[in-house]
PDB file of N, CA, C and O in Angstrom, chain B, residues numbered from 101:
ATOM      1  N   UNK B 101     -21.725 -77.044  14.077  1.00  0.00           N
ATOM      2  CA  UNK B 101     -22.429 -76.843  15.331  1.00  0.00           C
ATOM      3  C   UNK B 101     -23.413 -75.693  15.143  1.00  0.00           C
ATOM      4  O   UNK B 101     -23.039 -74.692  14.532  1.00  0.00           O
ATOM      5  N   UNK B 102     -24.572 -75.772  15.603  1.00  0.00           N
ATOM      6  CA  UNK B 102     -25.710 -74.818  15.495  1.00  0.00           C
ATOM      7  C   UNK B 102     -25.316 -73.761  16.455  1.00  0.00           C
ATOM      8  O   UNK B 102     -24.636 -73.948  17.463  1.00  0.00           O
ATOM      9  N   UNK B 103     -25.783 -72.688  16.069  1.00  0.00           N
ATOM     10  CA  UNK B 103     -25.766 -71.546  17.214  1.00  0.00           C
ATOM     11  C   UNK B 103     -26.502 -71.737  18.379  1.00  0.00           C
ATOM     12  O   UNK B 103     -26.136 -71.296  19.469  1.00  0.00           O
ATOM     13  N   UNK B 104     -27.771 -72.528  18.157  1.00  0.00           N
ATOM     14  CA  UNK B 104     -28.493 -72.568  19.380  1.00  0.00           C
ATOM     15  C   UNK B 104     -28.443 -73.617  20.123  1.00  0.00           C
ATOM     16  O   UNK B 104     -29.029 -74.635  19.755  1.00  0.00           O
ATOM     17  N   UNK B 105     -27.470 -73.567  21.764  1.00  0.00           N
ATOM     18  CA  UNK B 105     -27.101 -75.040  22.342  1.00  0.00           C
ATOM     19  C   UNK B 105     -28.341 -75.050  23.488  1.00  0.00           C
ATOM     20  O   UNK B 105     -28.021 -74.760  24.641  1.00  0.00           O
ATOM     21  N   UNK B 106     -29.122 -75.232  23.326  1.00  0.00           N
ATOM     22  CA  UNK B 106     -30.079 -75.069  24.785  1.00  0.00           C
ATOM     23  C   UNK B 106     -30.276 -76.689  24.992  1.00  0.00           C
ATOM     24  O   UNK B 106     -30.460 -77.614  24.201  1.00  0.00           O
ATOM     25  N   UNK B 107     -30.212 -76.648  25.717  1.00  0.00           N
ATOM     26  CA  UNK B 107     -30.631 -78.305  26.447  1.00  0.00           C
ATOM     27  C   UNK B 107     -29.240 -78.933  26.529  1.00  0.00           C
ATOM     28  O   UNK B 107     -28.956 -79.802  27.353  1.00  0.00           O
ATOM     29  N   UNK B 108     -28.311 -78.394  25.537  1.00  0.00           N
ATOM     30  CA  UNK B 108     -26.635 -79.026  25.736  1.00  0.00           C
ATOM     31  C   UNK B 108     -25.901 -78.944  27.117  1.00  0.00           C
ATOM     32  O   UNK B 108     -26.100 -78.229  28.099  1.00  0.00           O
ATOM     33  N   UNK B 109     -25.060 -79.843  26.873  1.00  0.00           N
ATOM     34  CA  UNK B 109     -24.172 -79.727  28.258  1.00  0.00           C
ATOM     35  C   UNK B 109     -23.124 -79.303  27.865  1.00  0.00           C
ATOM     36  O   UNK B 109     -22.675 -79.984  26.943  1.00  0.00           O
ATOM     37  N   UNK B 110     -22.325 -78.204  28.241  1.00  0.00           N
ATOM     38  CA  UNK B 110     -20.767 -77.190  27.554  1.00  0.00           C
ATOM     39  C   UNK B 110     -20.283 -77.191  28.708  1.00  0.00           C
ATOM     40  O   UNK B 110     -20.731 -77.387  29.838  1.00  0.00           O
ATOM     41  N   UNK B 111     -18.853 -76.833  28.071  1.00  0.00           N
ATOM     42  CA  UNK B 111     -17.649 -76.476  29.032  1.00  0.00           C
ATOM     43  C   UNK B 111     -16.810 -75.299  28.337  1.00  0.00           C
ATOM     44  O   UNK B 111     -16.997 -74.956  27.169  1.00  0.00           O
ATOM     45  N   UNK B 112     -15.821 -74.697  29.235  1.00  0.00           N
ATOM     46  CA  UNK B 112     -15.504 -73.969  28.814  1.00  0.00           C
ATOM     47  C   UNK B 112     -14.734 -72.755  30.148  1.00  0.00           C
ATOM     48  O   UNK B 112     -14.555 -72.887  31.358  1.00  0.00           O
ATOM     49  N   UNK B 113     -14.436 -71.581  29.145  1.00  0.00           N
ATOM     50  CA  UNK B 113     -13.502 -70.691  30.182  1.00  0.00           C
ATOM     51  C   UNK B 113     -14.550 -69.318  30.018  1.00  0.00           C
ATOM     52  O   UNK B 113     -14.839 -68.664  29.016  1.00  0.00           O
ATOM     53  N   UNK B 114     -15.106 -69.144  31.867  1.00  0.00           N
ATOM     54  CA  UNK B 114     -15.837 -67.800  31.713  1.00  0.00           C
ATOM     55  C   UNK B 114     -14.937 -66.092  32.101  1.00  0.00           C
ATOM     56  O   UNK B 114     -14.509 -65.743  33.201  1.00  0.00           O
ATOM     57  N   UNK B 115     -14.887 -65.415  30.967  1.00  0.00           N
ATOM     58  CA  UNK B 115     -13.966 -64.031  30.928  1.00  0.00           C
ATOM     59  C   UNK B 115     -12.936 -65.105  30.665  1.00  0.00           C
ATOM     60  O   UNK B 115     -12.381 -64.978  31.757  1.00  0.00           O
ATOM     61  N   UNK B 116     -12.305 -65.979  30.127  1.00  0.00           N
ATOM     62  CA  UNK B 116     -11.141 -66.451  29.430  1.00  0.00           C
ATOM     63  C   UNK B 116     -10.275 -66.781  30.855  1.00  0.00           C
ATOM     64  O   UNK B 116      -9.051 -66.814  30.726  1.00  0.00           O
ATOM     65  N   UNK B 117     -10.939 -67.069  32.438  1.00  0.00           N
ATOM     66  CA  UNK B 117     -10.225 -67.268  33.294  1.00  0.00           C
ATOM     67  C   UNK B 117     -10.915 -68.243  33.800  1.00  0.00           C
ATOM     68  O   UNK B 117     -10.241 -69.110  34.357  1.00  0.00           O
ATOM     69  N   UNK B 118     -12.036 -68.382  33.786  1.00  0.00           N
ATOM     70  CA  UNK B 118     -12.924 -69.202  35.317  1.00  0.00           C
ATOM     71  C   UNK B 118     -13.353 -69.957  34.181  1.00  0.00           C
ATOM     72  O   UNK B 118     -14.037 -69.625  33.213  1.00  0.00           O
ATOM     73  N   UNK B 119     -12.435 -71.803  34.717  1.00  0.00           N
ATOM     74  CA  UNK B 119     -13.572 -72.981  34.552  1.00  0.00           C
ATOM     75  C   UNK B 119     -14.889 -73.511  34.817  1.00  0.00           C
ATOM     76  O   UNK B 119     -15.116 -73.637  36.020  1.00  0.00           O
ATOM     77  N   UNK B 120     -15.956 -73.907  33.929  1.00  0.00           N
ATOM     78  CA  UNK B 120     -17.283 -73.764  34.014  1.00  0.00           C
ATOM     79  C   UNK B 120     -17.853 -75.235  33.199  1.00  0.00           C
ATOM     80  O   UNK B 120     -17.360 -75.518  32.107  1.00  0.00           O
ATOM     81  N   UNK B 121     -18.715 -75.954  33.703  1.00  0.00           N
ATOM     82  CA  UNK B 121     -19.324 -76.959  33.268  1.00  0.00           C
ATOM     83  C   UNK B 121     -20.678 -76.522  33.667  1.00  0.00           C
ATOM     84  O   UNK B 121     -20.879 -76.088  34.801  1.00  0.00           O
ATOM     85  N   UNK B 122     -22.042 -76.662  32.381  1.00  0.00           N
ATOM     86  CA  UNK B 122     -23.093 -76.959  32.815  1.00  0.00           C
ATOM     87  C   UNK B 122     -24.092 -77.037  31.296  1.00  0.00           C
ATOM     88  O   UNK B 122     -23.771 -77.263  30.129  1.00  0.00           O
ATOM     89  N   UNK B 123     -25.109 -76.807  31.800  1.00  0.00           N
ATOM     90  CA  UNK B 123     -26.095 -77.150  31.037  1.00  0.00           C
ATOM     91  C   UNK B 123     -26.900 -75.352  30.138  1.00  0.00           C
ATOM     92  O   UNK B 123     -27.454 -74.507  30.841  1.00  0.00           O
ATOM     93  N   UNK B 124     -26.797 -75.242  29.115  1.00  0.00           N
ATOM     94  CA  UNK B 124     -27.294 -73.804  28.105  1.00  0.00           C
ATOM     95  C   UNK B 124     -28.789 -73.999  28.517  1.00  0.00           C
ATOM     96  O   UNK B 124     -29.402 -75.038  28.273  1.00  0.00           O
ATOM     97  N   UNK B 125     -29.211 -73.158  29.019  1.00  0.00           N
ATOM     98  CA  UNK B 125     -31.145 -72.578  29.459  1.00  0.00           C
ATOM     99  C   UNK B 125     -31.564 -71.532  28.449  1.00  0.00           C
ATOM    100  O   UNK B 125     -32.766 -71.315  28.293  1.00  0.00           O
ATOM    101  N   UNK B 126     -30.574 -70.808  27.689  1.00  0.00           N
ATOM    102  CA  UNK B 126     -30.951 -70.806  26.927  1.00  0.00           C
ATOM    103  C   UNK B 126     -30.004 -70.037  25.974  1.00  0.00           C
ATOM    104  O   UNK B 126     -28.831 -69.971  26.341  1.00  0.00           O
ATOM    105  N   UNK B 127     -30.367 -69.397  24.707  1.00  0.00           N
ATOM    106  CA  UNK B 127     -29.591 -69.163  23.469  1.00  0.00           C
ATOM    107  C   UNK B 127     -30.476 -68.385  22.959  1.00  0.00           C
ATOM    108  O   UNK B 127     -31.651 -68.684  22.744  1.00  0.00           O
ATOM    109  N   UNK B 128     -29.676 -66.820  22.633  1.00  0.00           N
ATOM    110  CA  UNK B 128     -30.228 -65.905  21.988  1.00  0.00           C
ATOM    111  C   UNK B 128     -29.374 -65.381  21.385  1.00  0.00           C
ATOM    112  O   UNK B 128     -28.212 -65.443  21.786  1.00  0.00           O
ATOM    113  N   UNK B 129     -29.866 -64.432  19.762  1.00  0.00           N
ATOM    114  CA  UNK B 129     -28.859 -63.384  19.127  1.00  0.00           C
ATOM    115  C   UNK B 129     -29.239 -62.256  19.649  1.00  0.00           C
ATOM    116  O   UNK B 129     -30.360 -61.758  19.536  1.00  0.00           O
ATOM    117  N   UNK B 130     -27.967 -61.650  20.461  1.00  0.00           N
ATOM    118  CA  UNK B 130     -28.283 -60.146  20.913  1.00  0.00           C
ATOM    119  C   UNK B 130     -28.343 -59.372  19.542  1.00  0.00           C
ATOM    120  O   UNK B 130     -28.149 -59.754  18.388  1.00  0.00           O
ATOM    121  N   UNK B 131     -28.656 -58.237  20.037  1.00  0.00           N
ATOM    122  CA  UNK B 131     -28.500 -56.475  18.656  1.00  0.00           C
ATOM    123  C   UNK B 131     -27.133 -56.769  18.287  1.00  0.00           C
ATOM    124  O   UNK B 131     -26.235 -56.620  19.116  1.00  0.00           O
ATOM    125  N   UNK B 132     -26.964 -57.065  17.426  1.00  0.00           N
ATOM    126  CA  UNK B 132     -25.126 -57.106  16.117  1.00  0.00           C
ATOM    127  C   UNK B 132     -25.015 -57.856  15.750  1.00  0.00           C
ATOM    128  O   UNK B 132     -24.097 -57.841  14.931  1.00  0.00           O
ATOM    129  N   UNK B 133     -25.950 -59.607  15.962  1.00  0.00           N
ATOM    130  CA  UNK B 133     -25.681 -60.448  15.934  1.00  0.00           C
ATOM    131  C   UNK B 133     -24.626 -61.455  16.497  1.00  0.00           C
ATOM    132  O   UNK B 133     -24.237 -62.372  15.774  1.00  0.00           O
ATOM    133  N   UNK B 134     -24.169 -61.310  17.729  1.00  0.00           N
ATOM    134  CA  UNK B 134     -23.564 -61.597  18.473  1.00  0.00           C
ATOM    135  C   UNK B 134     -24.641 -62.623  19.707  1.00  0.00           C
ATOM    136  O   UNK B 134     -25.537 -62.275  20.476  1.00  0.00           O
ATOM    137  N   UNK B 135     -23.940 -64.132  19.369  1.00  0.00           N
ATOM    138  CA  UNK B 135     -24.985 -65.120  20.264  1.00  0.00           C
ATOM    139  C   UNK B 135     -24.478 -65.043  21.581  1.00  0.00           C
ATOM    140  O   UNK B 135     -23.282 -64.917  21.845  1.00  0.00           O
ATOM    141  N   UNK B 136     -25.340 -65.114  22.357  1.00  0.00           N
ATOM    142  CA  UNK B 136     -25.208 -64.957  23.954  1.00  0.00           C
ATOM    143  C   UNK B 136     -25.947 -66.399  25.078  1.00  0.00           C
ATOM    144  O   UNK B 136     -27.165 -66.499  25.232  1.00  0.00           O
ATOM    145  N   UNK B 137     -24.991 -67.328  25.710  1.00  0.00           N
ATOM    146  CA  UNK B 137     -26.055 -68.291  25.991  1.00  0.00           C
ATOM    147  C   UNK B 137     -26.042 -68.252  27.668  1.00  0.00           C
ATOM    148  O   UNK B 137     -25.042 -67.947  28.317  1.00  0.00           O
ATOM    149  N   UNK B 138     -26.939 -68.506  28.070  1.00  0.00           N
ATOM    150  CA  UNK B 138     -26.964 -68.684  29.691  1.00  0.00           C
ATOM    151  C   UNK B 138     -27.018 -70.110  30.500  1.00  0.00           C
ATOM    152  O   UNK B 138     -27.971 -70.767  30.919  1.00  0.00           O
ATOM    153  N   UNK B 139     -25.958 -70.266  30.534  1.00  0.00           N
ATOM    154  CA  UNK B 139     -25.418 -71.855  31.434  1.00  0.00           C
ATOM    155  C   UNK B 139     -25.555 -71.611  32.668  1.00  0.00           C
ATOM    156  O   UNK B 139     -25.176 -70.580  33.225  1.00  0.00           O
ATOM    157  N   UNK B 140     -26.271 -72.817  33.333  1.00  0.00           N
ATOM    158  CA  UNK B 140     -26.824 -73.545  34.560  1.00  0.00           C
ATOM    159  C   UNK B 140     -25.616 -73.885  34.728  1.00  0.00           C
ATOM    160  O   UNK B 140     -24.744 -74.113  33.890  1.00  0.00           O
ATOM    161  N   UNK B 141     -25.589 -73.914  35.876  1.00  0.00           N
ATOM    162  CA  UNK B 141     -23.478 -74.405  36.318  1.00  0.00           C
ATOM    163  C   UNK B 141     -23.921 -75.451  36.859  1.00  0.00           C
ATOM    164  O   UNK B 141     -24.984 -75.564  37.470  1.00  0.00           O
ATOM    165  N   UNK B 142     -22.710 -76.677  36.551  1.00  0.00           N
ATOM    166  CA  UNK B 142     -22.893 -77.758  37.255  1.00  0.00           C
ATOM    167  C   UNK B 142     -22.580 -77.740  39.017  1.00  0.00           C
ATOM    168  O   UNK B 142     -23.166 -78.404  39.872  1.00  0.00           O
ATOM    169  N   UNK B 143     -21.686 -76.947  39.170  1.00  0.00           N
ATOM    170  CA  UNK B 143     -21.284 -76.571  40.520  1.00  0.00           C
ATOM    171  C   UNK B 143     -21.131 -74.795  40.348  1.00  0.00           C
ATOM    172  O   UNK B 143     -20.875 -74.221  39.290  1.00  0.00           O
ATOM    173  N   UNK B 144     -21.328 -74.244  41.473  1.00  0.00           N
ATOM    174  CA  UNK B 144     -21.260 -72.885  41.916  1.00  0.00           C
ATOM    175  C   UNK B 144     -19.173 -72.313  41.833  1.00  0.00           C
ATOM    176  O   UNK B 144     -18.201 -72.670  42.500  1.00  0.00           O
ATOM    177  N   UNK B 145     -19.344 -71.307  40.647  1.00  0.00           N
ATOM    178  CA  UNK B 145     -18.085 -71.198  40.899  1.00  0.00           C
ATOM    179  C   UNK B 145     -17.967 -69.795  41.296  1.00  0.00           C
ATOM    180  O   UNK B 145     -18.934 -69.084  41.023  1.00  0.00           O
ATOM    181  N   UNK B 146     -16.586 -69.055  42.113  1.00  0.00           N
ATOM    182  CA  UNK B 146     -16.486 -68.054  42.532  1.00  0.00           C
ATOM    183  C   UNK B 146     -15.656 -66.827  41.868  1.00  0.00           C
ATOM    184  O   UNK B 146     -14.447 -66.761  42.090  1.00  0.00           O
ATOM    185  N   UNK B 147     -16.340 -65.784  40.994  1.00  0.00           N
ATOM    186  CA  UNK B 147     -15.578 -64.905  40.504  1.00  0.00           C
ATOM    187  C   UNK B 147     -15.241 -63.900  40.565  1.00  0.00           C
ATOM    188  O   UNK B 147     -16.011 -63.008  40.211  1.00  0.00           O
ATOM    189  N   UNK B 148     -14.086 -63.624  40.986  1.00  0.00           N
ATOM    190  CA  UNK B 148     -13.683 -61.862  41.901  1.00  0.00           C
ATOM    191  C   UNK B 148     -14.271 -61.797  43.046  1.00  0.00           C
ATOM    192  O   UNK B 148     -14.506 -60.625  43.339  1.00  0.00           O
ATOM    193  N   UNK B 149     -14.651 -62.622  43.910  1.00  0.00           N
ATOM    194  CA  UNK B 149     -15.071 -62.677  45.095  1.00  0.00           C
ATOM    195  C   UNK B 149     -16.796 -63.150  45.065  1.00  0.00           C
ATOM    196  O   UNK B 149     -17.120 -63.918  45.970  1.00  0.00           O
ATOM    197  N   UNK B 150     -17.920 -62.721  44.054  1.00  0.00           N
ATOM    198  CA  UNK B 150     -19.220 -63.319  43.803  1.00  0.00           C
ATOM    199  C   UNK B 150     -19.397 -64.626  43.544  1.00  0.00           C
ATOM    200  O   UNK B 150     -18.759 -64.971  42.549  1.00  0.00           O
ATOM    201  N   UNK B 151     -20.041 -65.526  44.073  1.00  0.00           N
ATOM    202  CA  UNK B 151     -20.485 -66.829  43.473  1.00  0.00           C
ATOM    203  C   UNK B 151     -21.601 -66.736  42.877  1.00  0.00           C
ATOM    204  O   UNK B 151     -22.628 -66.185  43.273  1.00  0.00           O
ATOM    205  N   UNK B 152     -21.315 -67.519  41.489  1.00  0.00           N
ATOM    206  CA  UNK B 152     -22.013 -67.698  40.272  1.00  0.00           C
ATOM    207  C   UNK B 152     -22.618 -68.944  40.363  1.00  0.00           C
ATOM    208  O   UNK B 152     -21.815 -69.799  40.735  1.00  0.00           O
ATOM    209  N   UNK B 153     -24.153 -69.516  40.085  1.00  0.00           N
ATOM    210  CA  UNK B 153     -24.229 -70.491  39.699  1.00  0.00           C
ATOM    211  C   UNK B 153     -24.849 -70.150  38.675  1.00  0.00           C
ATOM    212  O   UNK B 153     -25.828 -70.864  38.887  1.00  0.00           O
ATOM    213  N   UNK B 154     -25.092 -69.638  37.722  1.00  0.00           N
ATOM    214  CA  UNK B 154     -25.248 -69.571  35.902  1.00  0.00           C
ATOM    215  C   UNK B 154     -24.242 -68.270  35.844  1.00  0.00           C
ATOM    216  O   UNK B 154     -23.887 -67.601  36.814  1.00  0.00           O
ATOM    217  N   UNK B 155     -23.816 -68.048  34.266  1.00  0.00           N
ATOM    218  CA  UNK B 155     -22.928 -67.635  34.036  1.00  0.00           C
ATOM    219  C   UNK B 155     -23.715 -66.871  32.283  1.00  0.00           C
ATOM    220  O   UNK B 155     -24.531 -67.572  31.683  1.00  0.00           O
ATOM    221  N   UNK B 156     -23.478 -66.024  31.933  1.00  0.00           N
ATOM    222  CA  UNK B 156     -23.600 -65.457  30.116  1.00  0.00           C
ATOM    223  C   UNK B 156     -22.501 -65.655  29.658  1.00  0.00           C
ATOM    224  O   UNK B 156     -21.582 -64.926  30.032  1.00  0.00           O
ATOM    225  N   UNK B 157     -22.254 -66.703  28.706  1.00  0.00           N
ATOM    226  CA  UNK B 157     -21.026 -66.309  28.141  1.00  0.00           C
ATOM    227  C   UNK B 157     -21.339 -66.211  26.175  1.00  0.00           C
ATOM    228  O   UNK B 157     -22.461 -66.448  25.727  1.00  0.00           O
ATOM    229  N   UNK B 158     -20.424 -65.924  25.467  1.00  0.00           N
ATOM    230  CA  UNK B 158     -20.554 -65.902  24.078  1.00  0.00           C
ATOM    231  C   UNK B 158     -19.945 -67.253  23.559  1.00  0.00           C
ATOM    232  O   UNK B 158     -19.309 -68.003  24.300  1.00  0.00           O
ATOM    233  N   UNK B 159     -20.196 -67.520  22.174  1.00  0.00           N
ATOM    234  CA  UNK B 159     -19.654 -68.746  21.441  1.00  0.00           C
ATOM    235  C   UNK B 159     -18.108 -69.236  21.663  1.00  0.00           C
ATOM    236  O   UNK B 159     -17.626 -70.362  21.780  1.00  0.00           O
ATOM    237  N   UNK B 160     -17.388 -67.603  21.675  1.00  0.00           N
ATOM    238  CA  UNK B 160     -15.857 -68.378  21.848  1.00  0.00           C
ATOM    239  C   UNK B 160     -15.512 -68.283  23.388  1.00  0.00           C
ATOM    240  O   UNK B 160     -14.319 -68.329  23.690  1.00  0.00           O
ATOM    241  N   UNK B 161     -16.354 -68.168  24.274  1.00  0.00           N
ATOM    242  CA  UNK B 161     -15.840 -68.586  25.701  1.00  0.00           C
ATOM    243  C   UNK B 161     -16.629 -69.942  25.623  1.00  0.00           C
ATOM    244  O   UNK B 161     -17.210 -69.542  26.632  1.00  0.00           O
ATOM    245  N   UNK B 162     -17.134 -71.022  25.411  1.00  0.00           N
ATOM    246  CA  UNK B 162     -17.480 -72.155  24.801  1.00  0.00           C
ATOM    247  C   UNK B 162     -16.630 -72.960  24.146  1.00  0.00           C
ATOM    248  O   UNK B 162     -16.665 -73.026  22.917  1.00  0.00           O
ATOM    249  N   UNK B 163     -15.468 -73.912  25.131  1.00  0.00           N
ATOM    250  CA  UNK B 163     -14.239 -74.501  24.783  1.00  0.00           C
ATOM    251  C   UNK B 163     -14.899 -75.600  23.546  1.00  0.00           C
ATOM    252  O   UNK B 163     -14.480 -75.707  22.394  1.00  0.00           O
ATOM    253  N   UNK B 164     -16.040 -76.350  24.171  1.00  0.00           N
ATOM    254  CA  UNK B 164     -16.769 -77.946  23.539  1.00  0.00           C
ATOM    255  C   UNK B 164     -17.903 -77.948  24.330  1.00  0.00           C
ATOM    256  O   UNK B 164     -18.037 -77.454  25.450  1.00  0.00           O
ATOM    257  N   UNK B 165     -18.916 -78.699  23.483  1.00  0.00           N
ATOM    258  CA  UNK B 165     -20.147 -79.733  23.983  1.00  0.00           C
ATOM    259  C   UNK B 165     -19.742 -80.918  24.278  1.00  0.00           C
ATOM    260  O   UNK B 165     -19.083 -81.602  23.495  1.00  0.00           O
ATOM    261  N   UNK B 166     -20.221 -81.427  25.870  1.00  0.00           N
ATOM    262  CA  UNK B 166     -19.699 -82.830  26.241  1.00  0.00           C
ATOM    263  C   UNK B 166     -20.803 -83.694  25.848  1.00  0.00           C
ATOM    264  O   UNK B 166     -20.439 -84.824  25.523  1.00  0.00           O
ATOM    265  N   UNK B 167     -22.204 -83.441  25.784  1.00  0.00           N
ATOM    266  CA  UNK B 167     -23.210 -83.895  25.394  1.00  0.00           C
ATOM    267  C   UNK B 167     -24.511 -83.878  25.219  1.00  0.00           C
ATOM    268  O   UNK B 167     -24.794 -82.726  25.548  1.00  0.00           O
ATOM    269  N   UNK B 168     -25.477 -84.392  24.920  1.00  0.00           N
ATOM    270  CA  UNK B 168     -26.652 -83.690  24.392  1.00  0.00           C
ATOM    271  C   UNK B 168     -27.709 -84.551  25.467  1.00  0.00           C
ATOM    272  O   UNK B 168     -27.907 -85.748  25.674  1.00  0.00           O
ATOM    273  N   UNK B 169     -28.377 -83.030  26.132  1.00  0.00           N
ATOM    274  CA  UNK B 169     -29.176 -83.889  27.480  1.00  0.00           C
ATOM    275  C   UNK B 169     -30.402 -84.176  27.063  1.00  0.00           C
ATOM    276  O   UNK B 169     -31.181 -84.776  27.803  1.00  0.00           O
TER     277      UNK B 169
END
């Protein structure tokens, strides 16, 4: 799998608690080399009381790709 998922559709766990489906807008290597991607949420989810509809997460909060849009 490439580092860069932009246009993909992922799933996955955001902070290793909150379920998340959507679409990567985009994919960058921060300073350390550490990839950082920003998912479009398929639905608005609510965390610690804020609703999120995109989310930053890193490669291993990224369970799978369901498919390529």
């Amino acid at each position: 799998m490439s580092w860069n998922l932009e246009g993909q559709r992922v799933h996955g766990l955001y902070l290793n608690l909150f379920p998340y489906a959507g679409v990567v807008s985009e994919s960058r290597v921060k300073y350390g080399g550490q990839v950082q991607h920003t998912v479009e949420l398929d639905e608005t989810i609510t965390v610690f009381g804020s609703l999120r509809n995109h989310v930053l997460v890193h490669g291993d909060e990224i369970t799978g790709v369901l498919e390529v849009v």
